[in-house]
SELO-225800 format. One record per atom (N, C-alpha, C): residue in one letter; y, x, z; residue number from 1. Coordinates in Angstrom, 2 decimals. Layout:
(node "A"; (Y; X; Z); NUM),
...
// end
This chain:
(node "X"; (72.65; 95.52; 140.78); 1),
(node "X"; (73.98; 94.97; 140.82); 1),
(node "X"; (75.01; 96.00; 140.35); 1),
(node "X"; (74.56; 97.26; 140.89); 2),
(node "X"; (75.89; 98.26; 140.28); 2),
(node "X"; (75.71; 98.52; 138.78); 2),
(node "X"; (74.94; 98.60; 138.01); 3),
(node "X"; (74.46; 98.60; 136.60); 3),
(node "X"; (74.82; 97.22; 136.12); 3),
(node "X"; (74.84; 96.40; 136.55); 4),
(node "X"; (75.56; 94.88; 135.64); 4),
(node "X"; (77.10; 95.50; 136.07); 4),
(node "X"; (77.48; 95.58; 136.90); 5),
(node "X"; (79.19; 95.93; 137.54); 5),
(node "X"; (80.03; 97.25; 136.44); 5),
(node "X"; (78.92; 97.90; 136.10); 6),
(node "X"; (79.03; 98.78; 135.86); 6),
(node "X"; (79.03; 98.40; 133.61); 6),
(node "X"; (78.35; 98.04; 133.42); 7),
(node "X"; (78.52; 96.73; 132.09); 7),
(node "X"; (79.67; 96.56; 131.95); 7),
(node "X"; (79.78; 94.96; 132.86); 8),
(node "X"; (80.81; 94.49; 132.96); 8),
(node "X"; (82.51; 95.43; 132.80); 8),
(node "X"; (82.76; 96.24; 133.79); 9),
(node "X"; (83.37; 96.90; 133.68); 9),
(node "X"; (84.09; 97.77; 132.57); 9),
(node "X"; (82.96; 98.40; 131.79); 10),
(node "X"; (82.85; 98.84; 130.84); 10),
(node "X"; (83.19; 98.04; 129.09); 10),
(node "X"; (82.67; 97.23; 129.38); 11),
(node "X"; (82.76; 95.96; 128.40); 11),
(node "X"; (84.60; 94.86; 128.31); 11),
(node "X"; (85.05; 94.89; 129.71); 12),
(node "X"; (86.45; 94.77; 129.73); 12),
(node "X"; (87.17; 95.86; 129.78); 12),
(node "X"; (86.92; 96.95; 129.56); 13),
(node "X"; (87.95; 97.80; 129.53); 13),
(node "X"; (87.86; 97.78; 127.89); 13),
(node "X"; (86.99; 97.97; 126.97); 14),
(node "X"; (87.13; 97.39; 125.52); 14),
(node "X"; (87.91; 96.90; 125.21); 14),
(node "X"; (87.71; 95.45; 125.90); 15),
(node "X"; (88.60; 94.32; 125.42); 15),
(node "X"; (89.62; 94.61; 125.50); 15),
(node "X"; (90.07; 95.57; 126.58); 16),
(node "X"; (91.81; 95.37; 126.77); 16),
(node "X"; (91.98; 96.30; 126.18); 16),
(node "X"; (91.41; 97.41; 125.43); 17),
(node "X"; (91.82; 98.52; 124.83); 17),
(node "X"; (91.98; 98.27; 123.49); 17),
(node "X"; (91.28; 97.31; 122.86); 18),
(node "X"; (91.31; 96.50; 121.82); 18),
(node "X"; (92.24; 95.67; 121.45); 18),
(node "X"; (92.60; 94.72; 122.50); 19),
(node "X"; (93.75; 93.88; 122.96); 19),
(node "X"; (95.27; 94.45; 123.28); 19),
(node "X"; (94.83; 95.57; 123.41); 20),
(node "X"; (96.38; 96.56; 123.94); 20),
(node "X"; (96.51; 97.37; 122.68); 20),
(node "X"; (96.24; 96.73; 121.51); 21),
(node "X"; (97.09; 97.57; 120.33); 21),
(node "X"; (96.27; 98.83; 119.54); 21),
(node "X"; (94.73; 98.49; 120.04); 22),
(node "X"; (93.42; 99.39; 119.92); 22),
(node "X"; (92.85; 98.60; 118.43); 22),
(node "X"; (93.45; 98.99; 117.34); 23),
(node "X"; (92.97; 97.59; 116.40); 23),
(node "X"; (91.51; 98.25; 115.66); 23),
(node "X"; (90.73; 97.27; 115.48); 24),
(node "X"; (89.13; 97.80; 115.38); 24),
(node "X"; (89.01; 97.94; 113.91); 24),
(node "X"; (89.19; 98.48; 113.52); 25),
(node "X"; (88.97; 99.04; 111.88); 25),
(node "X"; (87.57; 99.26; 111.84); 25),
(node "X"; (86.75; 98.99; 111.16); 26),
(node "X"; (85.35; 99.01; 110.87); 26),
(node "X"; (85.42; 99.80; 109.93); 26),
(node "X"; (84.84; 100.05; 108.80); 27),
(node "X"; (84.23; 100.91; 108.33); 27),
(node "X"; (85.33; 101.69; 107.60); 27),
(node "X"; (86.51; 101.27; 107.51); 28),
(node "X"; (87.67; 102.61; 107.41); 28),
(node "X"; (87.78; 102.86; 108.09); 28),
(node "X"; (88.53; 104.71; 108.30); 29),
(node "X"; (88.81; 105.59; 109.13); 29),
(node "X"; (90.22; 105.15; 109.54); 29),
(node "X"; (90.54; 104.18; 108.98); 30),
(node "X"; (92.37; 104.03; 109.03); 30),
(node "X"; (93.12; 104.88; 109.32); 30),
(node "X"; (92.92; 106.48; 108.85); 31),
(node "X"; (94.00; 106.97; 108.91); 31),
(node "X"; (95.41; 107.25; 108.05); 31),
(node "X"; (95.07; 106.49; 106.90); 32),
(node "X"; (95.74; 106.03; 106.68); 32),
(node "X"; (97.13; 105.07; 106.08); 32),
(node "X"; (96.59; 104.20; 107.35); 33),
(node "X"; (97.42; 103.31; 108.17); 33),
(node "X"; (98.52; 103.41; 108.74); 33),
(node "X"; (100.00; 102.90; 107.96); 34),
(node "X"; (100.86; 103.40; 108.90); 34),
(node "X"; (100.92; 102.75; 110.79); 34),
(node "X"; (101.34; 102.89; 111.21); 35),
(node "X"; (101.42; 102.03; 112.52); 35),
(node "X"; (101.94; 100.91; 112.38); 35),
(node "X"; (102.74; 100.28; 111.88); 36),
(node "X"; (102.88; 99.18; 111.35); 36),
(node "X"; (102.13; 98.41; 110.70); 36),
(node "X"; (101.20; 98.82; 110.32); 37),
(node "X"; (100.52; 98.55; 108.92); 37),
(node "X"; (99.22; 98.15; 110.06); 37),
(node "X"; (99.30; 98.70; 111.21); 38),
(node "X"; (97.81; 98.88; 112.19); 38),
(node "X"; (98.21; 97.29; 113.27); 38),
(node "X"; (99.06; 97.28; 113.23); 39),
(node "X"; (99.76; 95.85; 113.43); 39),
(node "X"; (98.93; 94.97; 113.70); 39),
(node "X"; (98.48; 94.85; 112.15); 40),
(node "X"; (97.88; 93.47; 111.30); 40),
(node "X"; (96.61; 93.29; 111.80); 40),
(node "X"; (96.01; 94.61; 112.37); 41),
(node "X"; (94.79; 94.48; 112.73); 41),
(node "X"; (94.68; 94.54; 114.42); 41),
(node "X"; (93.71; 92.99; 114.05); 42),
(node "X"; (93.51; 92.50; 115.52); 42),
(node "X"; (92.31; 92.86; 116.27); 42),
(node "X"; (91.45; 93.07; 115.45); 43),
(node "X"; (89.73; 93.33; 115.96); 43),
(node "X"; (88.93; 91.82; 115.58); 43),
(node "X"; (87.88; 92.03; 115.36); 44),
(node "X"; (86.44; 91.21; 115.33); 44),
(node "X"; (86.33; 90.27; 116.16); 44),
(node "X"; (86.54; 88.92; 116.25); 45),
(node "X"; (85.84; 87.96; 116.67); 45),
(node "X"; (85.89; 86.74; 115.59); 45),
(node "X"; (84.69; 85.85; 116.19); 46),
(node "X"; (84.57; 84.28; 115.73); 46),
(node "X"; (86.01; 84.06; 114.86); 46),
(node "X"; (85.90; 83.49; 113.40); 47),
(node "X"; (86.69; 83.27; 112.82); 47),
(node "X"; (87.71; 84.26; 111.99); 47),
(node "X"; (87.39; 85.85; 112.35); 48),
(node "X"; (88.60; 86.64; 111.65); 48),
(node "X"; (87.90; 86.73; 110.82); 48),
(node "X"; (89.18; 87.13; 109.80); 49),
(node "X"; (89.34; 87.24; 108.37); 49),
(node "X"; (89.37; 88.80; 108.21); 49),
(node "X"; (88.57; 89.43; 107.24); 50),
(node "X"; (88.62; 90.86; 106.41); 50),
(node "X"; (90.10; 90.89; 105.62); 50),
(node "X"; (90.75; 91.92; 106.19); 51),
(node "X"; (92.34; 91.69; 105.87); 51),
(node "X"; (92.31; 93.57; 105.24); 51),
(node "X"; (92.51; 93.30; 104.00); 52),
(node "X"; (92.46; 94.76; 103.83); 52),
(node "X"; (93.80; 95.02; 102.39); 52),
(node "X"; (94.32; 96.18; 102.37); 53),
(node "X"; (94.94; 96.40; 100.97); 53),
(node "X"; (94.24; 97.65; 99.83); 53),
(node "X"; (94.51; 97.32; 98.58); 54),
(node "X"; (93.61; 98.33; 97.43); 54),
(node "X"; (93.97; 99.67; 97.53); 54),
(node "X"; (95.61; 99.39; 97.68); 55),
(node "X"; (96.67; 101.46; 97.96); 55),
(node "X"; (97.93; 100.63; 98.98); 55),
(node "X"; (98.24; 101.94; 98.98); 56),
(node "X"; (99.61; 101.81; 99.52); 56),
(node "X"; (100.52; 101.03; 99.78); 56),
(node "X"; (101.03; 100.79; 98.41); 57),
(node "X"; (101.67; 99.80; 97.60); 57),
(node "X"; (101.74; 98.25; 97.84); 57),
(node "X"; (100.51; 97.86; 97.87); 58),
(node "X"; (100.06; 96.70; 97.64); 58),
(node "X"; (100.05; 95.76; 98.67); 58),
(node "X"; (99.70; 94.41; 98.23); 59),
(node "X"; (99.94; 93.32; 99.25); 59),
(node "X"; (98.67; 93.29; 100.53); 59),
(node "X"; (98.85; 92.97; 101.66); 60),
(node "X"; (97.87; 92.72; 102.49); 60),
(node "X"; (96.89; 91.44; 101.87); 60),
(node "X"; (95.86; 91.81; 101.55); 61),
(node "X"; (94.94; 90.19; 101.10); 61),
(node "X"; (93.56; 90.03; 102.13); 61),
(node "X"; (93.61; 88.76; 102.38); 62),
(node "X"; (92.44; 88.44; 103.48); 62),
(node "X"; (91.52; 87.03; 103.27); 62),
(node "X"; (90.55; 87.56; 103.21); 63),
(node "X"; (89.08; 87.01; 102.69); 63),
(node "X"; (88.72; 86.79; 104.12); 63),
(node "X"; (87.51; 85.73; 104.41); 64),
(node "X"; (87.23; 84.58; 105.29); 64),
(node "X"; (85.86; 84.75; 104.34); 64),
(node "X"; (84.93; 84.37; 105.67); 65),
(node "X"; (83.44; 84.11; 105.49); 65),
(node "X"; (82.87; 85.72; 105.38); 65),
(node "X"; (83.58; 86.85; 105.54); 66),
(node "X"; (82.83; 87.81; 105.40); 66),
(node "X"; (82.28; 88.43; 107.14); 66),
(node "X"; (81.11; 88.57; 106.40); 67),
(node "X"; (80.07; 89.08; 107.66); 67),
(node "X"; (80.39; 90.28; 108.27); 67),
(node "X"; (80.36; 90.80; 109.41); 68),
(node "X"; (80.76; 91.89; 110.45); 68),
(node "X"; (79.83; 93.01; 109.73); 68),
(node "X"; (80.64; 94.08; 109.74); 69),
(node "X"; (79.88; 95.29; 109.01); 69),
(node "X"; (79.90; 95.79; 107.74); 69),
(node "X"; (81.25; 94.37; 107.43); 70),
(node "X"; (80.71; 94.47; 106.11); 70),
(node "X"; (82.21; 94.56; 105.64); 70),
(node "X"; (83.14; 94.65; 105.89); 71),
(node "X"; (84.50; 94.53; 105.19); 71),
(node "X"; (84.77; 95.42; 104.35); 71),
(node "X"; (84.90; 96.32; 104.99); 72),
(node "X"; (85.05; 98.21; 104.28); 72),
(node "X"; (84.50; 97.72; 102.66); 72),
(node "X"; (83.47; 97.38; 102.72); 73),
(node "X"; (82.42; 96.97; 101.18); 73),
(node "X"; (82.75; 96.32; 100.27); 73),
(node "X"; (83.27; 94.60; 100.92); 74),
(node "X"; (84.19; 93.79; 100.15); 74),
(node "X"; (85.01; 93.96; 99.49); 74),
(node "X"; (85.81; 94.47; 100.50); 75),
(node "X"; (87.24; 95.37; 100.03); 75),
(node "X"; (87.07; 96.57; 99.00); 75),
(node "X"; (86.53; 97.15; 99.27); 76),
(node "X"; (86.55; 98.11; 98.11); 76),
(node "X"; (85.66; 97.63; 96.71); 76),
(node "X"; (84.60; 96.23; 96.85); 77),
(node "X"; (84.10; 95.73; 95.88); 77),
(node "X"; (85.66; 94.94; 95.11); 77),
(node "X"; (86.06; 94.29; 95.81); 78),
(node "X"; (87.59; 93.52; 95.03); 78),
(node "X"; (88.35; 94.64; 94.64); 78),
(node "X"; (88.46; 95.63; 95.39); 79),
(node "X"; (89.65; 96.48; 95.15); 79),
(node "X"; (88.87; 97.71; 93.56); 79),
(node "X"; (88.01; 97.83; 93.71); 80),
(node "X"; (87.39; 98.22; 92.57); 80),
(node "X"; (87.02; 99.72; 92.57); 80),
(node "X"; (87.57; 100.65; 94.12); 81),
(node "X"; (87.76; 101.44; 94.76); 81),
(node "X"; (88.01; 101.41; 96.08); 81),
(node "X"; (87.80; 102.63; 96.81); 82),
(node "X"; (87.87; 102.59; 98.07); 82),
(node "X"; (89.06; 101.94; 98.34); 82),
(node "X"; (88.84; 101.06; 99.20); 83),
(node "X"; (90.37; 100.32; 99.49); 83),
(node "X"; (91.05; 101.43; 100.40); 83),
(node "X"; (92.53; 101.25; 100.52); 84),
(node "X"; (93.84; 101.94; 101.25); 84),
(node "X"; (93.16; 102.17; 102.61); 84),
(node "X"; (93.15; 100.43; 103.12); 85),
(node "X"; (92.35; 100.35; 104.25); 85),
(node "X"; (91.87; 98.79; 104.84); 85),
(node "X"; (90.98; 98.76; 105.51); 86),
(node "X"; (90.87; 97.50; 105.67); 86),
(node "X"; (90.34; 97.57; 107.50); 86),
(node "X"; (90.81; 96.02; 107.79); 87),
(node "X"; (90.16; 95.36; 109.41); 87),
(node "X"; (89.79; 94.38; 109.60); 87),
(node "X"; (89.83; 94.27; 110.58); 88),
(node "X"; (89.60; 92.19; 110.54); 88),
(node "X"; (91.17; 91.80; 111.82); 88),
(node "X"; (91.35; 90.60; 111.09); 89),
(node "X"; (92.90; 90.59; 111.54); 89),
(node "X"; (92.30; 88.65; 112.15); 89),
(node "X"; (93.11; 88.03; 112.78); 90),
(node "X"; (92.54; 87.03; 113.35); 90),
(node "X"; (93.83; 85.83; 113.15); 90),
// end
């Protein structure tokens, strides 16, 4: 029981660290990301979209249907280079 409690526990403190402005950037380092820019990113679940930009400059664009693990890749396959940065935004 203390090892499931102990899970559990562990597993919602994630969420809210995630949820409290902890945005889950996958395979960029997002550093950088201005804080504003870290905003956009919500974290990974059911239904988010790979929301990434090519530089700086550029517009936020977000692709749908891409598989977990895999954004960083997309993004820099469209972007033609390492993208600026990318997350999954919801």
């Amino acid at each position: 029981m203390k090892k499931a409690m102990t899970l559990f526990a562990s597993v919602s403190l994630g969420f809210l660290v995630s949820a409290c402005g902890g945005p889950e950037l996958e395979d960029a380092d997002g550093s950088t990301l201005t804080t504003a820019e870290q905003a956009i990113c919500e974290g990974y679940a059911p239904g988010a979209v790979c929301t990434f930009k090519c530089t700086s400059t550029s517009e936020w664009t977000f692709v749908g249907g891409v598989a977990y693990g895999q954004c960083q890749s997309v993004a820099n396959s469209i972007c033609g280079r390492t993208a600026y940065g990318a997350c999954w935004s919801r």
